[in-house]
C-alpha atoms as a printed R data frame, in Angstrom:
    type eleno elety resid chain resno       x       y       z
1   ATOM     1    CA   UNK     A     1 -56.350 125.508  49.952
2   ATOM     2    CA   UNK     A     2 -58.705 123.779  52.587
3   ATOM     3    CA   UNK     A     3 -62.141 122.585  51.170
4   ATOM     4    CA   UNK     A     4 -64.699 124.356  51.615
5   ATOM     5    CA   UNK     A     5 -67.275 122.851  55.144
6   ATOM     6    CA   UNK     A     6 -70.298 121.352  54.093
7   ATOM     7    CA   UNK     A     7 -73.945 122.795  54.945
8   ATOM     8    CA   UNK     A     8 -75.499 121.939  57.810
9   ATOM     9    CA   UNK     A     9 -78.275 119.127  57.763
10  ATOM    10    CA   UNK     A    10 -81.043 121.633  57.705
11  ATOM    11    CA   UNK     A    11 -79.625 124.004  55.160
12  ATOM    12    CA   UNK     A    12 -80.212 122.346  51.995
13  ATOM    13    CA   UNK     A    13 -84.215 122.163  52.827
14  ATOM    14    CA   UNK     A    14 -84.436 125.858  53.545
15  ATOM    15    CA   UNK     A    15 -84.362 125.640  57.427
16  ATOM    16    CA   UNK     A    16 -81.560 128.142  58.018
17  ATOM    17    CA   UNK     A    17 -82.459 128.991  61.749
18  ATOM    18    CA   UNK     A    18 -82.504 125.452  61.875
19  ATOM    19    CA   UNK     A    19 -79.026 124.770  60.593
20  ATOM    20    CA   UNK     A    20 -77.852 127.761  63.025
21  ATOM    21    CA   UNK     A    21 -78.950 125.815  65.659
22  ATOM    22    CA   UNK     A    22 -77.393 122.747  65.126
23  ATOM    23    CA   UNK     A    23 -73.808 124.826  64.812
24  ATOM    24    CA   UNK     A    24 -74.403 126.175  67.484
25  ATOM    25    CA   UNK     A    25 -75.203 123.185  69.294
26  ATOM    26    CA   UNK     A    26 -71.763 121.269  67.637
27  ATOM    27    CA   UNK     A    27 -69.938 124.691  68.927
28  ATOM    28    CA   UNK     A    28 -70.970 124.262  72.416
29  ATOM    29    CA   UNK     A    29 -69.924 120.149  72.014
30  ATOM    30    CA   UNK     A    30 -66.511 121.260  70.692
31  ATOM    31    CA   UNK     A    31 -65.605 123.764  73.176
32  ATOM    32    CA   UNK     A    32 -66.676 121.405  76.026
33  ATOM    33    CA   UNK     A    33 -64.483 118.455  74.178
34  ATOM    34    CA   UNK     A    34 -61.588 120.743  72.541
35  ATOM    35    CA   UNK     A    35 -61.621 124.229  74.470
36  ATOM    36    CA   UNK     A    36 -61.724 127.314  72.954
37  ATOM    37    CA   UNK     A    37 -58.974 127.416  70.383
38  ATOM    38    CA   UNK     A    38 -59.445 124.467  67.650
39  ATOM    39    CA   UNK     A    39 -59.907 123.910  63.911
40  ATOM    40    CA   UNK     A    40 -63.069 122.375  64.445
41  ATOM    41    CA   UNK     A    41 -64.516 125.526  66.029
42  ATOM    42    CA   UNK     A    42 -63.108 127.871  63.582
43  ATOM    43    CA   UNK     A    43 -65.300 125.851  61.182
44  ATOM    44    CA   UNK     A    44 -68.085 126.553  62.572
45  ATOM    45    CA   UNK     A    45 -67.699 129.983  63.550
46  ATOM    46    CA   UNK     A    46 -67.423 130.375  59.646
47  ATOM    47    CA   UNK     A    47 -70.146 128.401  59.001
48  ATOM    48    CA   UNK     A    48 -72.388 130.319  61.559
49  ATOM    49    CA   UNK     A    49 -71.304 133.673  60.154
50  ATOM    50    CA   UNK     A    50 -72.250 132.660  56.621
51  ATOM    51    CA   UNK     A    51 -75.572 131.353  57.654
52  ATOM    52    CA   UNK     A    52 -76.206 134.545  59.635
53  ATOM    53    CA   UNK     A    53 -74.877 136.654  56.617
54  ATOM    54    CA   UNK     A    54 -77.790 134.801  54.305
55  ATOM    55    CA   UNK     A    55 -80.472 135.393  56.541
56  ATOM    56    CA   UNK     A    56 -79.727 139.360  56.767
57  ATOM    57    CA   UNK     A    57 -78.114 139.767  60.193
58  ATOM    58    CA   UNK     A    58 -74.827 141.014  59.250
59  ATOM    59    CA   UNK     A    59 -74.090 142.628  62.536
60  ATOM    60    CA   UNK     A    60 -74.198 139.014  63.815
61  ATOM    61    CA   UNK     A    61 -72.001 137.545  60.652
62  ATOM    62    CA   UNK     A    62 -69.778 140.073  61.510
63  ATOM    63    CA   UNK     A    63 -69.189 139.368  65.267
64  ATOM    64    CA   UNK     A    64 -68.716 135.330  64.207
65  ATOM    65    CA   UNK     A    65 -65.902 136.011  61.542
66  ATOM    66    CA   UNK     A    66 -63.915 138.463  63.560
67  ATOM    67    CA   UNK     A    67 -63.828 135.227  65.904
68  ATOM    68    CA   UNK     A    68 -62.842 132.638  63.614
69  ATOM    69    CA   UNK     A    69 -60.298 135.255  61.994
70  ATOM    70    CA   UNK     A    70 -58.998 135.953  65.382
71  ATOM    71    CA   UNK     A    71 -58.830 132.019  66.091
72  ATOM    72    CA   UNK     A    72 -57.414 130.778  62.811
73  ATOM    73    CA   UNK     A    73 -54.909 133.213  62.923
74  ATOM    74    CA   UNK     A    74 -53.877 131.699  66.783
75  ATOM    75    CA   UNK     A    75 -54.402 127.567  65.445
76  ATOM    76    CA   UNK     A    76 -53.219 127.636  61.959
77  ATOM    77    CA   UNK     A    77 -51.104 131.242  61.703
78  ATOM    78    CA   UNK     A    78 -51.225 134.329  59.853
79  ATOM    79    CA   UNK     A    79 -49.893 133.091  56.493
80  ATOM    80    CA   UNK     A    80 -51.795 129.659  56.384
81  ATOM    81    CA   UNK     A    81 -54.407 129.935  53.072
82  ATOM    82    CA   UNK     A    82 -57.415 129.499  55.692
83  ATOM    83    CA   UNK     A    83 -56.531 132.306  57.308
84  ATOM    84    CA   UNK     A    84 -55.871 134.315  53.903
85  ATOM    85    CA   UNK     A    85 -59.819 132.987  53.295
86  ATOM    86    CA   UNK     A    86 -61.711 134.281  56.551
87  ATOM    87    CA   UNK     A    87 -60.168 137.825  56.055
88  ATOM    88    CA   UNK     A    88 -61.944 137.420  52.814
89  ATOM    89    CA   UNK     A    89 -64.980 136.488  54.540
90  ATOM    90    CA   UNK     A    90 -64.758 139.436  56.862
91  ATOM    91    CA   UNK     A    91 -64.184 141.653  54.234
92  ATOM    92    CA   UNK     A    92 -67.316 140.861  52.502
93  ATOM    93    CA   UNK     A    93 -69.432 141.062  55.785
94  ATOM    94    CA   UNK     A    94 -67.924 144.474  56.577
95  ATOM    95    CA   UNK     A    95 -68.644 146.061  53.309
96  ATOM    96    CA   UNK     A    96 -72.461 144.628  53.662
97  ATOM    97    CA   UNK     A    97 -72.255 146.593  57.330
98  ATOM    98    CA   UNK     A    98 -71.350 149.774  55.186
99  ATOM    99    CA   UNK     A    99 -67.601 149.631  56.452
100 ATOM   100    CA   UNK     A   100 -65.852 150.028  53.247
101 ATOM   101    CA   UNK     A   101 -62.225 151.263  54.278
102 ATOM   102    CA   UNK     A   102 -62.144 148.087  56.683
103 ATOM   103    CA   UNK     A   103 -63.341 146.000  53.999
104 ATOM   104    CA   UNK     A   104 -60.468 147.455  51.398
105 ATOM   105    CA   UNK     A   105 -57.706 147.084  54.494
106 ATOM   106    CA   UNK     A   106 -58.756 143.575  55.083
107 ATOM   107    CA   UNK     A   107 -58.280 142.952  51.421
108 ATOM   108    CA   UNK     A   108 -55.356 144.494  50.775
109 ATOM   109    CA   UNK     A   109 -53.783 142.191  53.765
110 ATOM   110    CA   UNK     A   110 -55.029 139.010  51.999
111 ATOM   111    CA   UNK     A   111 -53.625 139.751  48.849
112 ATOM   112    CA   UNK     A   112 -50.318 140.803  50.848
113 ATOM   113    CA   UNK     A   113 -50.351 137.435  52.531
114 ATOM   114    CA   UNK     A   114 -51.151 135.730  49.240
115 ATOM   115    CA   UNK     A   115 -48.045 137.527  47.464
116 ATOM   116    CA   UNK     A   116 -46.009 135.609  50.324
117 ATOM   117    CA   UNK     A   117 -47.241 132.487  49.941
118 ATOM   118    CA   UNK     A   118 -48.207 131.644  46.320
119 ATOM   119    CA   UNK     A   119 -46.506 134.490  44.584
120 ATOM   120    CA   UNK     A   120 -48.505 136.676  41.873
121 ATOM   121    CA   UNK     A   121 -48.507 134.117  39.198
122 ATOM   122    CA   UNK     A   122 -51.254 132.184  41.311
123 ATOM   123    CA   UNK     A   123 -54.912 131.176  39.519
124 ATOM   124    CA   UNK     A   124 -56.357 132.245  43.090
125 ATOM   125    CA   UNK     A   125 -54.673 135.466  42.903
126 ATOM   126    CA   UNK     A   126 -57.746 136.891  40.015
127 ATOM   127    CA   UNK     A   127 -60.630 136.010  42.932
128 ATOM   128    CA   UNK     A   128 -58.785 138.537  45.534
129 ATOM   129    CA   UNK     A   129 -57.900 140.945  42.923
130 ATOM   130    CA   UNK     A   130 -61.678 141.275  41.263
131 ATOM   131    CA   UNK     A   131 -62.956 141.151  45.188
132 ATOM   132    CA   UNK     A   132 -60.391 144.272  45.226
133 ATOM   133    CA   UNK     A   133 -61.766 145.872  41.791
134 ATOM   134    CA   UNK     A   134 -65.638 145.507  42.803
135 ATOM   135    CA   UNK     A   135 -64.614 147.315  46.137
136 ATOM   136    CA   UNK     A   136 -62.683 150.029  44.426
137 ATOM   137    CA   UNK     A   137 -65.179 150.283  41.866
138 ATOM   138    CA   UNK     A   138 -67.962 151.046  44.798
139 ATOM   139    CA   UNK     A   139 -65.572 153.790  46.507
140 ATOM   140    CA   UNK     A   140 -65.043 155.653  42.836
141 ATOM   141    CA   UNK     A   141 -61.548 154.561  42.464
142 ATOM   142    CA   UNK     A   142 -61.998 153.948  38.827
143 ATOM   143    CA   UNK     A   143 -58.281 153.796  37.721
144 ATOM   144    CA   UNK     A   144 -57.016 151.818  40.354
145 ATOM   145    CA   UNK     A   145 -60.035 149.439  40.314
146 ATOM   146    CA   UNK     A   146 -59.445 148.881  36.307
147 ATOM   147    CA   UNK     A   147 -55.888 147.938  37.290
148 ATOM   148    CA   UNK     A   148 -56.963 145.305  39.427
149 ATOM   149    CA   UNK     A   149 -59.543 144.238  37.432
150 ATOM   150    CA   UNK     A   150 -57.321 143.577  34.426
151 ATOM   151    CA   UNK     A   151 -54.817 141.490  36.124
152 ATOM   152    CA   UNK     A   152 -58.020 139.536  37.279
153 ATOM   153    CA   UNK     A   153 -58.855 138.527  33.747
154 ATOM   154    CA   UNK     A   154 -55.237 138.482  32.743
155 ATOM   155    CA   UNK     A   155 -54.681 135.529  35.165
156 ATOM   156    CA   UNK     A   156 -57.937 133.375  34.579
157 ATOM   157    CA   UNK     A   157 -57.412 133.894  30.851
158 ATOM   158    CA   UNK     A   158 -53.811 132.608  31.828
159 ATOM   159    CA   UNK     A   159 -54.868 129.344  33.663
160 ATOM   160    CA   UNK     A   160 -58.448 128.828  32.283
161 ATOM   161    CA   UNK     A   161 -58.265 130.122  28.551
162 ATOM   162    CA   UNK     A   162 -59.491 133.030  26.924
163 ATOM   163    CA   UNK     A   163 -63.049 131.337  25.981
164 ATOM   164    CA   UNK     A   164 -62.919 128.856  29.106
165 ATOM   165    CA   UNK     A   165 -65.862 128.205  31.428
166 ATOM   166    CA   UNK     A   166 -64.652 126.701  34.043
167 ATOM   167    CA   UNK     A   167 -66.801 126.764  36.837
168 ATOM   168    CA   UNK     A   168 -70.524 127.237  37.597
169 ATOM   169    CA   UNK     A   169 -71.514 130.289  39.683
170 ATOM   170    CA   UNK     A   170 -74.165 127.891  41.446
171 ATOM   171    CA   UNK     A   171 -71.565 125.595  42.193
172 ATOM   172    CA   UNK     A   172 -68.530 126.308  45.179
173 ATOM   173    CA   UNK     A   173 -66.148 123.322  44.022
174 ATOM   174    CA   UNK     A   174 -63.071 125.018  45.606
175 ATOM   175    CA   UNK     A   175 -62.193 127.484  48.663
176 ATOM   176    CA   UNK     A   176 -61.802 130.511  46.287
177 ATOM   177    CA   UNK     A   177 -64.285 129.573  43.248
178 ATOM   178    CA   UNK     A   178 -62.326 130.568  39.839
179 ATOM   179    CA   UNK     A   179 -63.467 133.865  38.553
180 ATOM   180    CA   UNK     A   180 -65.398 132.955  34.882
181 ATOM   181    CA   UNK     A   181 -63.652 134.724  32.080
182 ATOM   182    CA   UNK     A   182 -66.692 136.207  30.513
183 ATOM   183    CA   UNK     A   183 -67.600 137.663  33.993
184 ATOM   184    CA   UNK     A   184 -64.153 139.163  34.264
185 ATOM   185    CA   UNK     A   185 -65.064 140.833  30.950
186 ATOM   186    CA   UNK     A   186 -67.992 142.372  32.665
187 ATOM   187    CA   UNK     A   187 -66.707 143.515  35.486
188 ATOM   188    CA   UNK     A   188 -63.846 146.054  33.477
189 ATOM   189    CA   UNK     A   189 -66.702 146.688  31.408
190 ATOM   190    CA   UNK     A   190 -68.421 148.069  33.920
191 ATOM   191    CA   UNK     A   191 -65.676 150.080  34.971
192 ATOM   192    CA   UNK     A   192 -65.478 151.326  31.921
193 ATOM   193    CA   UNK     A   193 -69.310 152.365  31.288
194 ATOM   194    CA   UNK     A   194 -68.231 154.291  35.096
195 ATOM   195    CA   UNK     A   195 -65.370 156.149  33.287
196 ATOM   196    CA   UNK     A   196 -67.743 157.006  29.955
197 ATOM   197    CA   UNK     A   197 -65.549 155.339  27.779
198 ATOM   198    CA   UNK     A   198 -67.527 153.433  26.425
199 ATOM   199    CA   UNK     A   199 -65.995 151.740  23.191
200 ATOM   200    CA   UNK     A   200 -63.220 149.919  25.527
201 ATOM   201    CA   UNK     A   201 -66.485 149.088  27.672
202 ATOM   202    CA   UNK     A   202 -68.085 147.633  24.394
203 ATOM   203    CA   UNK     A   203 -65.258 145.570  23.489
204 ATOM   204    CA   UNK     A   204 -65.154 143.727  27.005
205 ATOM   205    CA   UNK     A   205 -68.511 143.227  27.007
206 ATOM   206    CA   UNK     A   206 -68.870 141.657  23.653
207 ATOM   207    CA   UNK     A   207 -65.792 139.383  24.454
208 ATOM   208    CA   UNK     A   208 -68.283 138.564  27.441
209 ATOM   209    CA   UNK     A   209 -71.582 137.677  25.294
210 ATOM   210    CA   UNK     A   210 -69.143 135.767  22.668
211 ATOM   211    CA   UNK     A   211 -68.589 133.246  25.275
212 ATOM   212    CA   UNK     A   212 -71.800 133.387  26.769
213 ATOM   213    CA   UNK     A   213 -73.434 132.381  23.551
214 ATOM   214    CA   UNK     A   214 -70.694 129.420  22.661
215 ATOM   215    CA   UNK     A   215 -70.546 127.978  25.785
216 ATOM   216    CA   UNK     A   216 -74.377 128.670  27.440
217 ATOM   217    CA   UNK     A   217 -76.166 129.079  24.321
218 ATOM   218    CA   UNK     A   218 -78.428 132.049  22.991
219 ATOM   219    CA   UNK     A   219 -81.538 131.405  25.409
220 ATOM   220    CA   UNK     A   220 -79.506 131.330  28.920
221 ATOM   221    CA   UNK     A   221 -80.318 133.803  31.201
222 ATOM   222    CA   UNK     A   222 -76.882 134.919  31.421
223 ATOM   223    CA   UNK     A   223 -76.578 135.245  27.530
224 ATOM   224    CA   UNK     A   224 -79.822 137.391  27.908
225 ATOM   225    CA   UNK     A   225 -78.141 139.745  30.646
226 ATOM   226    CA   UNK     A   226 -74.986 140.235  28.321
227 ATOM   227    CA   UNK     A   227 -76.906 141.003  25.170
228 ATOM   228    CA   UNK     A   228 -79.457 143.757  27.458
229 ATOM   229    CA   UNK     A   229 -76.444 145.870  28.949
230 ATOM   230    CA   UNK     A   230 -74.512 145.804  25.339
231 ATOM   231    CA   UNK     A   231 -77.893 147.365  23.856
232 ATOM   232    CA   UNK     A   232 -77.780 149.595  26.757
233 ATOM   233    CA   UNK     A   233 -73.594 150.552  26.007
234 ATOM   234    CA   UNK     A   234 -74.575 151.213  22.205
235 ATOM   235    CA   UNK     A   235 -77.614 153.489  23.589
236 ATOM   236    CA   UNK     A   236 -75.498 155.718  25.852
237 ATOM   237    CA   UNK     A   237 -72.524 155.740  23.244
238 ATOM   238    CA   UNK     A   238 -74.715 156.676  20.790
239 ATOM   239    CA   UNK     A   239 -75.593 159.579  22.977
240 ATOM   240    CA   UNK     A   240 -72.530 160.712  23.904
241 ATOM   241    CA   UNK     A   241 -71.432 160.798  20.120
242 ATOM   242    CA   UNK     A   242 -74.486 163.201  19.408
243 ATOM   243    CA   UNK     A   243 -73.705 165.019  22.299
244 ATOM   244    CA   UNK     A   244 -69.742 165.376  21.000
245 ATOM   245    CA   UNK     A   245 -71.036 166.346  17.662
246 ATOM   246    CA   UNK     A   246 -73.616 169.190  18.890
247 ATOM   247    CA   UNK     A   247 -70.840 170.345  20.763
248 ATOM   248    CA   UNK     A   248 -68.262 170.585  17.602
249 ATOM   249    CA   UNK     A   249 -70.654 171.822  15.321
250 ATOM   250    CA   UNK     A   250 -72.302 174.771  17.377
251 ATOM   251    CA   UNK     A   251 -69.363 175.098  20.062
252 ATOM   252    CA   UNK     A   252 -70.217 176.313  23.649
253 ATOM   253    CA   UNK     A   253 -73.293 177.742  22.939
254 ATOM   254    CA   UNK     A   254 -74.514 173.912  22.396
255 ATOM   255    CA   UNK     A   255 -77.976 173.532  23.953
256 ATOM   256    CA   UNK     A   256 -77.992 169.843  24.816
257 ATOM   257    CA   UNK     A   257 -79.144 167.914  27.471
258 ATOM   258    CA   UNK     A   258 -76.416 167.006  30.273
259 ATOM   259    CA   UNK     A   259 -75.493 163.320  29.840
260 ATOM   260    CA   UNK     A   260 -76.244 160.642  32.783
261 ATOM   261    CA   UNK     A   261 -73.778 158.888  33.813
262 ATOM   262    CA   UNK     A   262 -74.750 156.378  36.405
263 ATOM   263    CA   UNK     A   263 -72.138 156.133  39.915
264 ATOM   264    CA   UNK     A   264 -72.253 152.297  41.265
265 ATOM   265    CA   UNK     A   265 -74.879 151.512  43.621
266 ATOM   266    CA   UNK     A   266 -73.911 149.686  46.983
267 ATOM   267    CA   UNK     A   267 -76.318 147.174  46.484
268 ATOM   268    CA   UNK     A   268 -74.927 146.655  43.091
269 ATOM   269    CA   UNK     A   269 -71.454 145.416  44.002
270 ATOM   270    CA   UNK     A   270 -72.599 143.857  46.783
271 ATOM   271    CA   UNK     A   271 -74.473 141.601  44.329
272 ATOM   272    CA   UNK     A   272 -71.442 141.220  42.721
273 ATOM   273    CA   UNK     A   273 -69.216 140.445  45.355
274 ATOM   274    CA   UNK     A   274 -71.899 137.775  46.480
275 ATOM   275    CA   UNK     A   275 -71.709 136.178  43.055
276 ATOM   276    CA   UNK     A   276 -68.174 136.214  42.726
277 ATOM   277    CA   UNK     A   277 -67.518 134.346  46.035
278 ATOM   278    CA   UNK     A   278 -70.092 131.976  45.455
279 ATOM   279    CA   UNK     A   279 -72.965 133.049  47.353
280 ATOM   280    CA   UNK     A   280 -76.388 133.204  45.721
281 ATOM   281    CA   UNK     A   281 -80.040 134.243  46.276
282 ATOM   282    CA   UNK     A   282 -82.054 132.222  44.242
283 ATOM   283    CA   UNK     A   283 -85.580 133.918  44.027
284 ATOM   284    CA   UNK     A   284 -88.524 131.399  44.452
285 ATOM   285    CA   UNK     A   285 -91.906 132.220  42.813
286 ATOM   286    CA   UNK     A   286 -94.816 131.758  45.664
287 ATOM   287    CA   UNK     A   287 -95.963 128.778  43.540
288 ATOM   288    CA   UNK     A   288 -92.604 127.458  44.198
289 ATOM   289    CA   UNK     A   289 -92.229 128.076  48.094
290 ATOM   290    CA   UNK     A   290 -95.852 125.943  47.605
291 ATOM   291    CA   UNK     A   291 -94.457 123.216  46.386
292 ATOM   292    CA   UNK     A   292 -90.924 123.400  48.289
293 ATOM   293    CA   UNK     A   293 -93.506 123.040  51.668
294 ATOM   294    CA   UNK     A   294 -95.137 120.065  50.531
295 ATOM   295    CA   UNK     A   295 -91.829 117.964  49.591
296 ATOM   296    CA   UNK     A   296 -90.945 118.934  52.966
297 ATOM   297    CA   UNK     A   297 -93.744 118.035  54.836
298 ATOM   298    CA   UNK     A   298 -94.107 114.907  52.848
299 ATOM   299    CA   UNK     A   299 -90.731 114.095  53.301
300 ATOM   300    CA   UNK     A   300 -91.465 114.510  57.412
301 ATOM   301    CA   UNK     A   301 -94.319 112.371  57.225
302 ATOM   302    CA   UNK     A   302 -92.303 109.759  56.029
303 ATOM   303    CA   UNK     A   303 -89.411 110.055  58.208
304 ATOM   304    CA   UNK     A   304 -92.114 109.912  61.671
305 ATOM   305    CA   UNK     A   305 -94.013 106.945  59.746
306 ATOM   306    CA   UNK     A   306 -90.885 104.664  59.168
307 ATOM   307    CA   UNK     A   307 -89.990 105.548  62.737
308 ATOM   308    CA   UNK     A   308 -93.309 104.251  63.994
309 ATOM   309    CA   UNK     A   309 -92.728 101.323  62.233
310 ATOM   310    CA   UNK     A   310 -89.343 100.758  63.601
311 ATOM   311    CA   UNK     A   311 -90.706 100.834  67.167
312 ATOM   312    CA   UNK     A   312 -93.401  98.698  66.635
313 ATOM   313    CA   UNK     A   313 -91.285  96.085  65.064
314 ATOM   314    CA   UNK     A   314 -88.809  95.814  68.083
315 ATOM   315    CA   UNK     A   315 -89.317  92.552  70.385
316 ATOM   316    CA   UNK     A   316 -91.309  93.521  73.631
317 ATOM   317    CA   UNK     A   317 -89.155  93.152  76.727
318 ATOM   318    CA   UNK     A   318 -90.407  89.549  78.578
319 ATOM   319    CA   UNK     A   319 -89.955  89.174  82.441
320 ATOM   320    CA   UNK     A   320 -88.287  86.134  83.550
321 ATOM   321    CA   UNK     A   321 -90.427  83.201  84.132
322 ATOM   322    CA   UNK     A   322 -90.441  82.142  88.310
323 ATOM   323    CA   UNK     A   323 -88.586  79.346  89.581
324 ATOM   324    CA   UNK     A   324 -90.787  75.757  89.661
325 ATOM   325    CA   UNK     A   325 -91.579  75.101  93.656
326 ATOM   326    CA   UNK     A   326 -90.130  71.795  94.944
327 ATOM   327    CA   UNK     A   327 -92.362  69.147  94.889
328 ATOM   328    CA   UNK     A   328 -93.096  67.338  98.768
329 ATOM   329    CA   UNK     A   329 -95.131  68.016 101.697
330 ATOM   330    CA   UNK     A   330 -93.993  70.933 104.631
331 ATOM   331    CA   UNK     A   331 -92.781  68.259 106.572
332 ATOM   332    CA   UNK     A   332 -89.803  67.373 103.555
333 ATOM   333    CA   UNK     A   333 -88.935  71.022 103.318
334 ATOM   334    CA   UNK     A   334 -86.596  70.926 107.028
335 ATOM   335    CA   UNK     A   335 -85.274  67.636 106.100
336 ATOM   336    CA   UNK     A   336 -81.993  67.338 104.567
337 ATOM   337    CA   UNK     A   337 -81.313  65.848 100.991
338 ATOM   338    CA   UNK     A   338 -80.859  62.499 101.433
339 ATOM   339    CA   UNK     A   339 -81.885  61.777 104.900
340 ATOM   340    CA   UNK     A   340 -83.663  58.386 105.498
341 ATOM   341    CA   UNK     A   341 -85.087  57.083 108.558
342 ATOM   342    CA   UNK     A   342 -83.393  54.154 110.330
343 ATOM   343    CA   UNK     A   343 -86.247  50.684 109.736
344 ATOM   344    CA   UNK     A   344 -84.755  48.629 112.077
345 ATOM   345    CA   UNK     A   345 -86.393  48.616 115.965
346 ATOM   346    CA   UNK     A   346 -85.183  50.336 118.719
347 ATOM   347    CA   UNK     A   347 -83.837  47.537 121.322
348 ATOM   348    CA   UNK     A   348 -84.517  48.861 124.878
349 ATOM   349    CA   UNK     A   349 -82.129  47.738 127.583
């Protein structure tokens, strides 16, 4: 797999229309230089559409990937692993624009295209098929979702080990970042809780917090997530025993509340999705957008100082200095070098 292109200059500061300029700007110098079918622009067509699909304008992420789908299937071919990566790219920007049978179809050709290539014993193979699951899982296709979702954590536990971290979610170290085994647990667990059956969604989910707590420790936020929705699986199992027990002990004519089962938000597996493919909204407390200003500004200041300073020390340009006149009076100026007058009289015939 192809590394993954590195953020533009501004990016890392915060100054995403910023970074969208300058790729635009290097798209414009590589079409003039390469024309319009090259690696180099595929790159930043992808890099354009992600920056597009952080600040909100999916229509516009959108319209980018198709291109650099379109153009890395023409430069590199269908079954080259970049290409197998931008339909996963589009795939995610179409199911933020609401168009979820698209996004399924352009997932479904990926993992068609991986099967060629890698085979289905492949550690990249759990990313596609929990990208698959979390989509399922969003249209109500509970069944085949779990089955996807399983073989997900089937194959990290395979490559990574059954109480493995392997690799941050704030970090993208590889093309397709390795799906975390406790996150895999999740995931089916969540499935599960969709289903009602909630012991098997117990089970995952404790598998989940086990490793949280080993590897994170108690007080890490993710830890603290884990332990929250198992309180929240005992609550609505413990309901849904009641509930079976009314119902066995006084039959149909039962009065009990109806249970709530809660269908999967949008949002919520778009969150997921995001997550999963390494891409992450970091909240920032106003106190924190304060100081993130002030580094910045600071950081300017210094930048325009040491340029100041720069110009100032560069030698000033000197004129050449005008040739010396020749010494001697108008009259020596006509005369030739060398020319002496004859001493000797002039003898008149």
């Amino acid at each position: 797999m192809a590394c993954p292109d590195p953020p533009p200059r501004g990016c890392p500061a915060g100054f995403l229309k910023e970074g969208c300029e300058l790729i635009n700007e290097a798209l414009n110098l590589f079409n003039n230089v390469y024309g319009a079918m090259h690696v180099e622009t595929c790159a930043c067509l992808r890099l354009l559409a992600r920056l597009h699909y952080i600040m909100g304008d999916y229509a516009e992420a959108l319209s980018n990937q198709q291109k650099a789908v379109l153009m890395s299937e023409r430069v590199m071919g269908i079954e080259h692993p970049n290409t197998i990566q931008e339909y996963m790219h589009l795939a995610l920007y179409c199911f933020a624009s609401s168009q979820l049978s698209t996004s399924l179809s352009l997932l479904y050709r990926a993992r068609y295209l991986m099967l060629l290539v890698f085979g289905e014993d492949h550690p990249e193979m759990a990313l596609l098929d929990n990208n698959i699951g979390l989509v399922l899982h969003g249209v109500m296709e509970y069944d085949l979702s779990l089955r996807f979702l399983e073989n997900a954590l089937a194959v990290s536990t395979k490559y990574h080990g059954p109480k493995a971290l392997k690799v941050a979610l704030s970090q993208r170290t590889v093309p397709f970042p390795c799906p975390i085994s406790p996150d895999s647990h999740h995931l089916v667990a969540r499935v599960y809780e969709s289903k009602a059956e909630f012991r098997s969604a117990l089970q995952h989910e404790k598998e989940g917090y086990t490793i949280y707590k080993t590897q994170l420790g108690e007080d890490h936020e993710k830890t603290k997530e884990s332990s929250e929705y198992l309180k929240c699986l005992t609550q609505q199992a413990v309901a849904l025993q009641r509930t079976m027990n009314e119902i066995y002990r006084n039959g149909s004519s039962a009065n009990i509340p109806p249970l709530k089962f809660t269908a999967p938000s949008l949002a919520s597996v778009l969150e997921q999705l995001n997550v999963i493919n390494g891409i992450l909204f970091i909240p920032l407390s106003q106190k924190d957008l304060e100081n993130l200003k002030a580094e910045v500004a600071r950081r300017h200041q210094l930048q325009e100082a040491s340029r100041n300073r720069d110009k100032v020390e560069e030698p000033m340009a000197t004129e050449p200095e005008p040739e010396p006149e020749p010494s001697g009076g108008p009259e020596d100026l006509g005369s030739e070098p060398g020319a002496a007058k004859d001493p000797s009289p002039s003898v008149q015939g």
